[in-house]
C-alpha positions as CSV (number, residue, x, y, z in Angstrom):
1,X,127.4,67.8,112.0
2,X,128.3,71.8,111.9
3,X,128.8,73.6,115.0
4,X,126.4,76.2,116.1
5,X,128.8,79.0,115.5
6,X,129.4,78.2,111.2
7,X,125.9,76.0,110.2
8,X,124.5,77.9,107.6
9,X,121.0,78.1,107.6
10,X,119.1,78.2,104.3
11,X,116.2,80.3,103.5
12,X,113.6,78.7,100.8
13,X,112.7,81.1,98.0
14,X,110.2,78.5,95.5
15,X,107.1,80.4,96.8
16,X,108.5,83.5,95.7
17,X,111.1,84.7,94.3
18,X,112.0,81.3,92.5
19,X,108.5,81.7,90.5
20,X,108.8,85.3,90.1
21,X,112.3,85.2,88.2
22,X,111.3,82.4,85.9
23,X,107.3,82.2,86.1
24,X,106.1,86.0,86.3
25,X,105.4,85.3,89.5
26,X,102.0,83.6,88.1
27,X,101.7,80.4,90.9
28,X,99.2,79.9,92.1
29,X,97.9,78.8,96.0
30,X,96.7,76.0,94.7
31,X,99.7,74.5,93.5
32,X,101.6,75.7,96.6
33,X,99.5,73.7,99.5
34,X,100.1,70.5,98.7
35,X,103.4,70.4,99.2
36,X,103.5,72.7,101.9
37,X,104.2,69.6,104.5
38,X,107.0,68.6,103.3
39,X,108.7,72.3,103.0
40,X,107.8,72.7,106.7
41,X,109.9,69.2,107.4
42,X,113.0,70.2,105.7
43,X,114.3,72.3,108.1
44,X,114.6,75.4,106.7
45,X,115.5,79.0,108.9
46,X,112.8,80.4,106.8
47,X,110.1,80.1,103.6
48,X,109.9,83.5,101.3
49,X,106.2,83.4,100.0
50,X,105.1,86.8,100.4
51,X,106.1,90.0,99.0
52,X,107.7,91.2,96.2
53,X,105.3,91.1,93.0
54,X,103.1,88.5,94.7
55,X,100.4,90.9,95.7
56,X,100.3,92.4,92.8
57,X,100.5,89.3,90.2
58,X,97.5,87.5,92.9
59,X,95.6,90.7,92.0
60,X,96.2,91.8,88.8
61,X,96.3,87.9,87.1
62,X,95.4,84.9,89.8
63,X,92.2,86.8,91.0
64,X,93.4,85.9,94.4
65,X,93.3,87.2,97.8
66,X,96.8,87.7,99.0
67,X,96.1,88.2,102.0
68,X,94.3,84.9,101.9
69,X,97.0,82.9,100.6
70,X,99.3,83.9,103.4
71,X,96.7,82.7,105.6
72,X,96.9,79.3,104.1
73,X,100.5,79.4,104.0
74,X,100.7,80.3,107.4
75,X,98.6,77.3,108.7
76,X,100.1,74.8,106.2
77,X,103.8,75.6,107.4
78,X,103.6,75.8,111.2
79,X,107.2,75.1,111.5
80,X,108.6,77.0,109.0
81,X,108.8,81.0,109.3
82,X,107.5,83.1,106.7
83,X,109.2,85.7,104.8
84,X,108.1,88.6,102.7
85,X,110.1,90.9,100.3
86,X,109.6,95.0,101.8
87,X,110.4,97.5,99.3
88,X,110.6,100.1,102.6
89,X,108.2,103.1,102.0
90,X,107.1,101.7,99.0
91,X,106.0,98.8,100.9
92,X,104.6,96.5,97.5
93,X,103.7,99.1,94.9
94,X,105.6,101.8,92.7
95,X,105.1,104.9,95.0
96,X,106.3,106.1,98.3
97,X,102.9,105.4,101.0
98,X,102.7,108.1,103.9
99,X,104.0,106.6,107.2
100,X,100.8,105.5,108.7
101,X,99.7,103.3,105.7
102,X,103.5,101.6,106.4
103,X,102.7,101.1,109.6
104,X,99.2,99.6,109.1
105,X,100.3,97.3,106.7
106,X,103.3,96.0,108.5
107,X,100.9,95.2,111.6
108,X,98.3,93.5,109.4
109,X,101.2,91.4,107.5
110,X,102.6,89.9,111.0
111,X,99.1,89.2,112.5
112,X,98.2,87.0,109.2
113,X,101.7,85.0,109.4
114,X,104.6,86.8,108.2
115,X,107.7,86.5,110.7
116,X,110.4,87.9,109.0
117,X,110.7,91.2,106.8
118,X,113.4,91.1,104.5
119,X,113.0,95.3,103.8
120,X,114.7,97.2,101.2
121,X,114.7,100.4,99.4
122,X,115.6,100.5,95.6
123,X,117.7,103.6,96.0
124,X,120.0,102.0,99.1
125,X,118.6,105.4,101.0
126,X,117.9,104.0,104.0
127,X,116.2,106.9,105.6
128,X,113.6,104.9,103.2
129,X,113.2,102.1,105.7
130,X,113.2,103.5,109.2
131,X,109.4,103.3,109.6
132,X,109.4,100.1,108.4
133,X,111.9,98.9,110.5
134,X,110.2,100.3,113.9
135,X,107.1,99.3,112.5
136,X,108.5,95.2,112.4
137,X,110.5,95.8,115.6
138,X,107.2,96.8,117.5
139,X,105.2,93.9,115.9
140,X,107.8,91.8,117.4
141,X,108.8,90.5,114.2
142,X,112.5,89.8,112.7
143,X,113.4,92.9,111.0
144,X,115.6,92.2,108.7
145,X,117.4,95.5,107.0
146,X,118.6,94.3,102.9
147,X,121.3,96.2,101.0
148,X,121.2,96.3,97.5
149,X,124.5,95.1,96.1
150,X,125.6,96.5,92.6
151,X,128.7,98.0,91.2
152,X,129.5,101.6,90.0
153,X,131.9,104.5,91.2
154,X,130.1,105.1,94.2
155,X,129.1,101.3,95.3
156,X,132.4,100.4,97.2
157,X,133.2,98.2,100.2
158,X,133.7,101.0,102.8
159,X,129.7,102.1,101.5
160,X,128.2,99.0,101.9
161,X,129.9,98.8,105.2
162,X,128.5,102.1,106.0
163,X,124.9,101.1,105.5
164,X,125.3,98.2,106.6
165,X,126.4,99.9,110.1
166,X,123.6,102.3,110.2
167,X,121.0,98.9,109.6
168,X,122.4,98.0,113.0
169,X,121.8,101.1,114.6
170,X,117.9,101.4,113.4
171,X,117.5,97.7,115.6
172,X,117.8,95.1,112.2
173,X,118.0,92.0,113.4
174,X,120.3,90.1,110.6
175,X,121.5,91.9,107.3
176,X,121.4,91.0,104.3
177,X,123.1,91.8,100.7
178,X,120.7,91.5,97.8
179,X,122.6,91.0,94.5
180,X,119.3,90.9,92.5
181,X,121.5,90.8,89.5
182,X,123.8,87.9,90.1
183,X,127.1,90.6,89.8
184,X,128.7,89.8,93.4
185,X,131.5,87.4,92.1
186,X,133.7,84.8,94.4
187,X,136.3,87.2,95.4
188,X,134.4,90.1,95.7
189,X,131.8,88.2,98.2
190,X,135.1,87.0,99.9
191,X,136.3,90.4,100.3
192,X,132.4,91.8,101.4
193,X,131.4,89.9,103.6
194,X,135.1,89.7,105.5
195,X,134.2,93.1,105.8
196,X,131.1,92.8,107.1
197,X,131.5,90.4,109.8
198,X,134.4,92.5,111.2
199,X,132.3,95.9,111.0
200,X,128.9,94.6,112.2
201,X,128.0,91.9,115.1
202,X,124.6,90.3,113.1
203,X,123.9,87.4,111.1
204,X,124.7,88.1,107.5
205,X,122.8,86.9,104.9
206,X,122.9,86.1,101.8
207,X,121.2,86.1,98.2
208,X,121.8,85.9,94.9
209,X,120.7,85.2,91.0
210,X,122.5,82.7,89.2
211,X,122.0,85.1,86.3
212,X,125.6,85.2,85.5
213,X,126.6,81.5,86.8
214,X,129.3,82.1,89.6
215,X,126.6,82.4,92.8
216,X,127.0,78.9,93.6
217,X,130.7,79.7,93.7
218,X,129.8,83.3,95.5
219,X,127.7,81.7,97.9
220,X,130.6,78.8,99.3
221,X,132.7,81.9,99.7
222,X,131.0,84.4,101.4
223,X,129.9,81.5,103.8
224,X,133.6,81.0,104.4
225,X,133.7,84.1,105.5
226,X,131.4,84.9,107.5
227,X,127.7,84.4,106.0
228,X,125.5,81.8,107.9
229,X,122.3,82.3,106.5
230,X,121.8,81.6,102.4
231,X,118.6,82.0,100.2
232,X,118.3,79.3,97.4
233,X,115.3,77.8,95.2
234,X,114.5,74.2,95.0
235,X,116.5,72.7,91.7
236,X,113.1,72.0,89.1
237,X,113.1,76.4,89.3
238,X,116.6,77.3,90.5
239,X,119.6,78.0,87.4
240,X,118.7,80.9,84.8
241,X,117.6,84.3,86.2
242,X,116.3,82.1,89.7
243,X,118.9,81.0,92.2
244,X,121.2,78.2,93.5
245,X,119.6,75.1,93.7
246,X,118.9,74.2,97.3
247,X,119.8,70.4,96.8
248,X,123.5,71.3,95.3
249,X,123.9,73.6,98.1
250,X,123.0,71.5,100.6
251,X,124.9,68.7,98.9
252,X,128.2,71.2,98.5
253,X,128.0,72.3,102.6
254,X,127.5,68.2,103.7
255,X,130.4,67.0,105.6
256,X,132.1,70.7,105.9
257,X,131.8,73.0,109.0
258,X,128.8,74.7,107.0
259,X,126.6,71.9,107.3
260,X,123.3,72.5,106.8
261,X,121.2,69.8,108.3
262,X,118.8,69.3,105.7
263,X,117.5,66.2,104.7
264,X,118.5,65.7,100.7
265,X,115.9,62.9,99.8
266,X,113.1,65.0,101.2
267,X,114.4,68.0,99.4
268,X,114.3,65.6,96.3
269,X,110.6,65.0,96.5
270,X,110.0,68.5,97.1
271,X,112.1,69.5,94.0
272,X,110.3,66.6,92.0
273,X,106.8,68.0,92.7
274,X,107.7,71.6,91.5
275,X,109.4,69.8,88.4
276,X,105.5,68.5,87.4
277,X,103.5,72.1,88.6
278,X,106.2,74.1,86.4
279,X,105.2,72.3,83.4
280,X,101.8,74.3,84.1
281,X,102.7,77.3,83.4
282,X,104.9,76.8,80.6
283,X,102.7,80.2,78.8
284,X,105.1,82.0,81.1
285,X,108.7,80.8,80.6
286,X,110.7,83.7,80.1
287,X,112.8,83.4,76.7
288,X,115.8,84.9,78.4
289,X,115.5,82.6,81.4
290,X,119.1,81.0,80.6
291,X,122.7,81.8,81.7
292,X,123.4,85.6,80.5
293,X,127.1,86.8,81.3
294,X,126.2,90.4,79.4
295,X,124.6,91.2,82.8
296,X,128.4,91.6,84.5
297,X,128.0,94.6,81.8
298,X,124.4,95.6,81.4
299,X,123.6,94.9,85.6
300,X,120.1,93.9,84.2
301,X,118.6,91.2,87.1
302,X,116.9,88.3,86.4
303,X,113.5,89.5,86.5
304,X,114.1,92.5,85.5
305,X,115.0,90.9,81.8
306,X,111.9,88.7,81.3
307,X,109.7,91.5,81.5
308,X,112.0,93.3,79.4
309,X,111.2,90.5,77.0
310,X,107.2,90.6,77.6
311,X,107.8,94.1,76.8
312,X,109.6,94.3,73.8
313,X,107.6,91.6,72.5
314,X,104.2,93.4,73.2
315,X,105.5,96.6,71.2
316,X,106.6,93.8,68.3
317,X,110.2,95.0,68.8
318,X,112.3,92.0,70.8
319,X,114.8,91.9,68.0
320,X,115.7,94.6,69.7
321,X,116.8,93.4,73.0
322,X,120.4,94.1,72.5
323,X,119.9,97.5,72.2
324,X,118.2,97.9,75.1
325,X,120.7,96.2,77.1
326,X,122.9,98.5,76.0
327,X,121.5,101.4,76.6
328,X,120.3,100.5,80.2
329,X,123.8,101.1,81.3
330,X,123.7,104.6,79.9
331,X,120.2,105.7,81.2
332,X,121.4,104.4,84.7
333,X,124.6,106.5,84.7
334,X,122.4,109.5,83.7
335,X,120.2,108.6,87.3
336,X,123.0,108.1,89.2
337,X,123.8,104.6,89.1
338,X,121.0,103.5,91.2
339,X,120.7,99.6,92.0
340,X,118.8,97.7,89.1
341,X,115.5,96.2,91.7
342,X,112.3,97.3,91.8
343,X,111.3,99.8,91.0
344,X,114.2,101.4,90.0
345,X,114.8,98.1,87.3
346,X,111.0,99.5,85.9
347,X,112.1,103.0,85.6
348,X,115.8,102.6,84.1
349,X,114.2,99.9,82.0
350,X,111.4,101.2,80.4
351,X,113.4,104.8,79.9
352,X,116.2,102.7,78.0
353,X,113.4,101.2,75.9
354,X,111.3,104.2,74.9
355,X,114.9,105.9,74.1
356,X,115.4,102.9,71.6
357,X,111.7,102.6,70.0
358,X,111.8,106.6,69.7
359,X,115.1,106.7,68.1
360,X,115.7,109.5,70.4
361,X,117.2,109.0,73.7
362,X,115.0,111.6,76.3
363,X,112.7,112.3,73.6
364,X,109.6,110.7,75.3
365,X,110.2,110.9,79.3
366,X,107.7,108.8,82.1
367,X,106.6,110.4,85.0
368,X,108.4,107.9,87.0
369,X,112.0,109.2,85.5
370,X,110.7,112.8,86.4
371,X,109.6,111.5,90.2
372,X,112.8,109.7,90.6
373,X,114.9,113.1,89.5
374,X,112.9,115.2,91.2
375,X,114.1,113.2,94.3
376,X,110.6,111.6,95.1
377,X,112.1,108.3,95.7
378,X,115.3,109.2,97.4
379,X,118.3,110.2,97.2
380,X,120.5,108.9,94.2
381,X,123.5,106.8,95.3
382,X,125.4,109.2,92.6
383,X,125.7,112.7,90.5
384,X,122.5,112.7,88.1
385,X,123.2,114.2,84.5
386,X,121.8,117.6,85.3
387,X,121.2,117.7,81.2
388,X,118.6,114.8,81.5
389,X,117.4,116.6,84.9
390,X,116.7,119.7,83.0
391,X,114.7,117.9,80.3
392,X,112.6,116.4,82.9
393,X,111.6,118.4,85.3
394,X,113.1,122.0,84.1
395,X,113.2,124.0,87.1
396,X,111.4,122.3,89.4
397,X,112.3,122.0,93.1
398,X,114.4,119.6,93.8
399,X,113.6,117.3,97.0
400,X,115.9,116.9,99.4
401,X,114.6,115.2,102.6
402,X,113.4,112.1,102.8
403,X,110.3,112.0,99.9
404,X,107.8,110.8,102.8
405,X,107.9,113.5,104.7
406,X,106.3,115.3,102.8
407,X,103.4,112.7,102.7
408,X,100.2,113.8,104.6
409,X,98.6,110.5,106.8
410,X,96.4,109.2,103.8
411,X,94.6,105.3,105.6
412,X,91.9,107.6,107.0
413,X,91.0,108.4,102.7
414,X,92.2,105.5,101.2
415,X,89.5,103.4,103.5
416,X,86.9,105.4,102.4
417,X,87.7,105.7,99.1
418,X,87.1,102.2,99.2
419,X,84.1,102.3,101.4
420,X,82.0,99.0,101.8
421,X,83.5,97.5,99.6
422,X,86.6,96.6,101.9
423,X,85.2,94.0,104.5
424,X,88.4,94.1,106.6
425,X,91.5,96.5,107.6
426,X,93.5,93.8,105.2
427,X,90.8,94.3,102.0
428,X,91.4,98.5,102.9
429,X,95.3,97.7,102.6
430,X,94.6,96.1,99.4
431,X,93.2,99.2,97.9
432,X,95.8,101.1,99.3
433,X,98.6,99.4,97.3
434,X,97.2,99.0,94.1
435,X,94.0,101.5,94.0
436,X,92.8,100.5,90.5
437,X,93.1,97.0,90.1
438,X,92.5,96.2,93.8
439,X,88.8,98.1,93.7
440,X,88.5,95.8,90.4
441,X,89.6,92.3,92.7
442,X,86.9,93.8,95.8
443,X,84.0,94.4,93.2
444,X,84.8,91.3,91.5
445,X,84.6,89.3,94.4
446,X,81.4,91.1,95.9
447,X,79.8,90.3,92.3
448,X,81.2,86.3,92.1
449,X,83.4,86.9,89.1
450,X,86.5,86.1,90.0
451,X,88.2,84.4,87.3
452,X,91.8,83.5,86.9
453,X,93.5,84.3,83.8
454,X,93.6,81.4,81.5
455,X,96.3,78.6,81.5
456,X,97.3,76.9,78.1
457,X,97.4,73.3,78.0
458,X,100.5,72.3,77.1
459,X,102.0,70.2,73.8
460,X,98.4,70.8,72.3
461,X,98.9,68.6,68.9
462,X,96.9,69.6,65.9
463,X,95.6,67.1,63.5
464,X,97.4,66.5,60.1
465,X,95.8,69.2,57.7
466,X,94.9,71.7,60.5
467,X,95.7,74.6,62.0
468,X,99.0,74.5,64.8
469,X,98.6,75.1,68.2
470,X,100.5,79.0,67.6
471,X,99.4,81.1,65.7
472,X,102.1,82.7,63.1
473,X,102.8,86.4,64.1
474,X,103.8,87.5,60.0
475,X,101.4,85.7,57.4
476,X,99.8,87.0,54.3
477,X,95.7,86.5,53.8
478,X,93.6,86.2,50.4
479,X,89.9,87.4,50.2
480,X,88.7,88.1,47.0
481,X,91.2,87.7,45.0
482,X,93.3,90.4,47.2
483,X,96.3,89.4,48.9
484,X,97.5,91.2,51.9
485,X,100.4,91.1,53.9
486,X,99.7,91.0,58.0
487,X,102.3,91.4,60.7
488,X,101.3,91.1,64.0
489,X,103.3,93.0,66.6
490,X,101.7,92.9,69.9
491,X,99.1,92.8,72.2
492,X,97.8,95.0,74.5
493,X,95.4,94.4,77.7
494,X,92.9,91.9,77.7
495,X,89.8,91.5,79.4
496,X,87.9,89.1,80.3
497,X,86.1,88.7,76.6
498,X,88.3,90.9,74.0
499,X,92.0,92.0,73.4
500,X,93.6,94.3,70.7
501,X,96.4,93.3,68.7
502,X,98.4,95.9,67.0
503,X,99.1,94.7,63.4
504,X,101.4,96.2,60.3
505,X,98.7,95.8,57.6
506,X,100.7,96.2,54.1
507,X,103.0,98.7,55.8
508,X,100.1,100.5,57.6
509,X,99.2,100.5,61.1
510,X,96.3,99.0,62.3
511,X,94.2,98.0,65.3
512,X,92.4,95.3,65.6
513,X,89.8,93.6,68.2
514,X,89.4,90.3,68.7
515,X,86.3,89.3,70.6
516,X,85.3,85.9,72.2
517,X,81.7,84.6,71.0
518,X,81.5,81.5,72.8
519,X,83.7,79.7,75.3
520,X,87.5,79.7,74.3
521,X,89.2,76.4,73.2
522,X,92.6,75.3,73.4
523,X,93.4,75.5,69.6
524,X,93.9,78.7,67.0
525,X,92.1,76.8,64.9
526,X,89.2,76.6,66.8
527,X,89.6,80.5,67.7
528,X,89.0,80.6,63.9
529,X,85.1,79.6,64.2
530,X,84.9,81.5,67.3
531,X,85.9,84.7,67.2
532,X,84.9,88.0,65.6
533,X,87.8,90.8,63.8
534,X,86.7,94.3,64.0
535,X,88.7,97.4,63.4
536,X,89.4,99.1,67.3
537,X,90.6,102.5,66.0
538,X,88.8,104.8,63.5
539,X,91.0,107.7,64.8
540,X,92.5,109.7,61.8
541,X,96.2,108.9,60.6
542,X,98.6,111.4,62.0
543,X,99.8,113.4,59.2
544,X,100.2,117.4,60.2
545,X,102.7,119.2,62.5
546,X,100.1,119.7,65.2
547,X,98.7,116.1,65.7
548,X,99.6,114.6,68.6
549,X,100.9,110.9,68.5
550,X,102.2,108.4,71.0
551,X,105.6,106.8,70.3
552,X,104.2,103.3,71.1
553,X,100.8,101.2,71.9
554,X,99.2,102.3,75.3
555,X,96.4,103.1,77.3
556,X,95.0,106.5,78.1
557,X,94.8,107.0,81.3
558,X,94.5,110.9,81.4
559,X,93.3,113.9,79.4
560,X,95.0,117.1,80.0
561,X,92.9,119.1,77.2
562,X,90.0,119.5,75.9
563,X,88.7,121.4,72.2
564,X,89.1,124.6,72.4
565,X,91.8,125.1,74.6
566,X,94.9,127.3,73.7
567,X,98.7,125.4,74.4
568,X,102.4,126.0,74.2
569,X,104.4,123.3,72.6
570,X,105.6,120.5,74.9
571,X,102.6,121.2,77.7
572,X,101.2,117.9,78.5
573,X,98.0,116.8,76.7
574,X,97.7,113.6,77.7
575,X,99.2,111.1,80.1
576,X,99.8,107.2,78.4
577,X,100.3,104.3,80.1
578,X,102.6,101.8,78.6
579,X,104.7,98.9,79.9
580,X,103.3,100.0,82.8
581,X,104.7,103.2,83.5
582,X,103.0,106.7,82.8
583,X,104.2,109.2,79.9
584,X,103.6,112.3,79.9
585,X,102.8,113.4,75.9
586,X,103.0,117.1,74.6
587,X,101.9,119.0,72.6
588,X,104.1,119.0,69.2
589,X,103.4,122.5,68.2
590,X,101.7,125.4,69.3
591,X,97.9,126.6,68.7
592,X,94.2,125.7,69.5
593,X,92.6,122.1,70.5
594,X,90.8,121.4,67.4
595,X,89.8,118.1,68.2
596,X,90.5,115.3,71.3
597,X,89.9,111.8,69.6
598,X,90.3,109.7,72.4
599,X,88.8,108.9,75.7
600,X,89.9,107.3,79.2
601,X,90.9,103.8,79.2
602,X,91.1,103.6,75.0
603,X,93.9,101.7,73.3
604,X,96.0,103.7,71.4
605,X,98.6,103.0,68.8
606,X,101.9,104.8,67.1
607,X,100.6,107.1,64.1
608,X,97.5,108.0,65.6
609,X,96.0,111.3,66.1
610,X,95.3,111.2,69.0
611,X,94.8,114.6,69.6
612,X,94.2,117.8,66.9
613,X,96.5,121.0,67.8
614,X,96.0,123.6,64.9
């Protein structure tokens, strides 16, 4: 048996992020409870199930209350700590929340069950996570202060040991280093956390992807020198862009000073029961959920590369997933090499994507790109290209103090924004991180239509002579004689009874809606008899100097103009939202609104005039 001063204790990540990396995040409660006793028997220091993109995938897809699952959780592990993921002042969404919504939230999370707050800021500015960190410490919570491990010119061992010192000095109780990208190899961990141990007097902890394949290796090293807490995933959704399997672990530590403790039959069954439930959600395996050594170059995470994926393949382009990659790298060295984790994964991301689909690199630029390098979510960990900076922002101010405050107390408005339809301080906080789709969840609920998105069966069979189970994406049709040839190249959002698909209709661009009739079935072929094909879009085709396009399927969110109004080329005339992130699109010329063809919440496509400049 290990002695007290080297067991490693071993935190549990299947709840979370183990789903999350290779799952989109999409488990649900239900197939988390019935195993729940036997995680609280193993052992473990601690169970991550909160956090992260759980509140927003319980919201957004599960139709769930997430503050109700950590209820459950909390009662069906009474042994077993729970942890949640903290992305510091931007607490679970995309945007920097003033300091009392921080504080509200944090005091809410520990009175429904979470014990320890594993918090972090995208940026590694940790003048991002003070409030957070009092906030825990007063709850009388473990505070537990994260440092985003990645590698660049400015990322070296004497910084992380700087941050790692000024952790200690806010009150963290243990710190850990988050390589949400698998890139800490054997010798560097060895060389880290020897570093570490010597510089600060806390636990250390540690976490990694096995993205690349060496954190197994990683893991045994920086134990020997000096890490005694470890996060790993239970083998049926460990490997890939997930994490060290917690059987192999446990199995590698037996019989060494490390010893963990744990029971390996029990963490057998366990493994065995999430090897059944992942077969559920099979819709949701990421294609690039496999062993990927072009992150030690590209830095691009686990997670952060199967949305990249959903993506690409939404916009019909994944064959161009290579050129992404590559030009991640480049986008991120423009922004000062900031750590690849949300949100800064989203923004690099979907910059390096819209610089590929436009053919243009900074021809199309999201808001989020001109927050971050207007300094809204921190302080870059490097120099920014002051070219890019330009194009973004021209000569705006630049912020220099920490984003938040600047941020006026805002719980007062957000709960009555909300008004009656929050029933709690916890349904208020809901709002508050995700406005739109959280009022949606509260009305929902008040109006008993709650309603899961929909899981395919899986290894659906079709009979000889019909239809398969997947529908081709490239097919030519015959009616009347005609033939036409039909590529389909995406999809955008769907609701509860219609979704467009964006289709290449003998080389012209088209929109088209399906519609459900009657009650969905499992097979296309059935969706044959069942559903109606209408054209979405009668906007004109762009085809003069002043129309205004966007460079790929979207959703209007705003409208900046309206006919008869007088603009410069390259104001802003409308605000797209695509791949979840917000772009800004100007006008292409100067002159007169003629016409505004689109309206708040349409679906838009490439080629479109969307608006008339003349």
């Amino acid at each position: 048996m290990a002695s007290a001063s080297k067991k490693v204790h071993v935190t549990e990540l299947v709840l979370r992020d183990g789903h999350q990396s290779l799952l989109a995040t999409r488990m649900r409660t239900e197939d988390m409870l019935p195993v729940c006793d036997r995680i609280d028997r193993a052992g473990f220091w601690s169970a991550e199930a909160w956090g992260g993109a759980t509140f927003d995938a319980c919201i957004r897809f599960l139709k769930e209350d997430p503050w109700e699952r950590l209820r459950k959780l909390r009662k069906a592990l009474p042994n077993t700590p729970i942890q949640m993921l903290l992305r510091g002042q931007n607490l679970l969404g995309y945007r920097h929340y003033s300091d009392d919504v921080v504080e509200a939230f944090v005091k809410k999370a520990a009175e429904n069950g979470v014990e320890v707050f594993r918090i972090f800021d995208a940026m590694n500015d940790l003048r991002n996570l003070r409030t957070s960190v009092a906030a825990v410490i007063k709850s009388g919570k473990h505070a537990q202060g994260a440092i985003c491990y990645t590698t660049s010119p400015v990322h070296t061992t004497e910084h992380f040991i700087e941050q790692a010192r000024e952790l200690a000095d806010m009150g963290c109780h243990s710190i850990a280093i988050k390589d949400m990208a698998g890139l800490l190899t054997p010798p560097r961990a060895a060389e880290l956390f020897e570093a570490l141990a010597k510089a600060v007097k806390l636990p250390l902890h540690f976490h990694s992807h096995t993205t690349v394949g060496v954190a197994n290796i990683s893991m045994y090293k920086a134990v020997e020198h000096g890490a005694r807490h470890v996060d790993t995933t239970i083998s049926s959704l460990s490997w890939g862009t997930s994490h060290s399997p917690t059987e192999s672990m446990v199995a590698a530590f037996q019989g060494t000073p490390y010893d963990t403790g744990l029971d390996l039959p029990l963490l057998q069954e366990i493994g065995a029961y999430f090897r059944e439930v992942r077969k559920k959600y099979h819709q949701f395996e990421s294609e690039y959920a496999e062993i990927d050594t072009r992150v030690i170059v590209n830095q691009v995470p686990g997670g952060m590369i199967s949305n990249l994926s959903n993506q690409l393949k939404e916009q019909g382009a994944l064959s161009r997933m290579n050129e992404v990659l590559a030009e991640i790298p480049r986008v991120r060295e423009d922004l000062g090499f900031p750590p690849l984790v949300t949100p800064t994964s989203q923004i690099v991301g979907t910059q390096a994507v819209l610089n590929v689909l436009t053919g243009q690199r900074y021809k199309s630029i999201t808001n989020e790109v001109k927050m971050y390098l207007q300094g809204r979510y921190g302080r870059a960990p490097g120099p920014v290209n002051e070219t890019v900076r330009k194009l973004a922002i021209g000569d705006e101010e630049v912020i220099t103090c920490r984003p938040a405050d600047r941020l006026k107390p805002e719980m007062h408005r957000l709960r009555d924004e909300v008004g009656e339809l929050a029933k709690s301080e916890e349904d208020a906080l809901t709002y508050a991180m995700f406005p739109e789709i959280g009022r949606k969840l509260l009305e929902e609920r008040a109006a008993g239509t709650l309603k899961p998105e929909e899981l395919k069966p899986r290894g659906v069979e079709a009979a000889p002579g019909t239809a398969p189970a997947l529908a081709p994406t490239e097919f030519n049709i015959t009616l009347h004689g005609e033939t036409y040839h039909i590529h389909v190249k995406g999809a955008g959002h769907k609701t509860e009874d219609r979704r467009p698909f964006y289709v290449v209709l003998d080389g012209v661009t088209e929109e088209i809606l399906v519609e459900t009739l009657t009650e969905t079935v499992p097979t296309e072929a059935a969706m044959v008899d069942t559903r109606r094909v209408s054209r979405g879009s009668r906007r004109p085709k762009a085809s003069k100097e002043g129309d205004v396009t966007s460079s790929m399927p979207g959703t209007v969110v705003d409208i900046m103009v309206k006919a008869g109004d007088s603009v410069k080329a390259g104001d802003p005339v409308l605000v797209i939202e695509a791949m979840k992130m917000e772009n800004e699109v100007p006008a292409p010329v100067a002159g007169r609104v003629k016409s505004v063809n689109v309206t708040k919440g349409d679906s838009v496509n490439p080629d479109e005039a969307l608006v008339e400049i003349e």
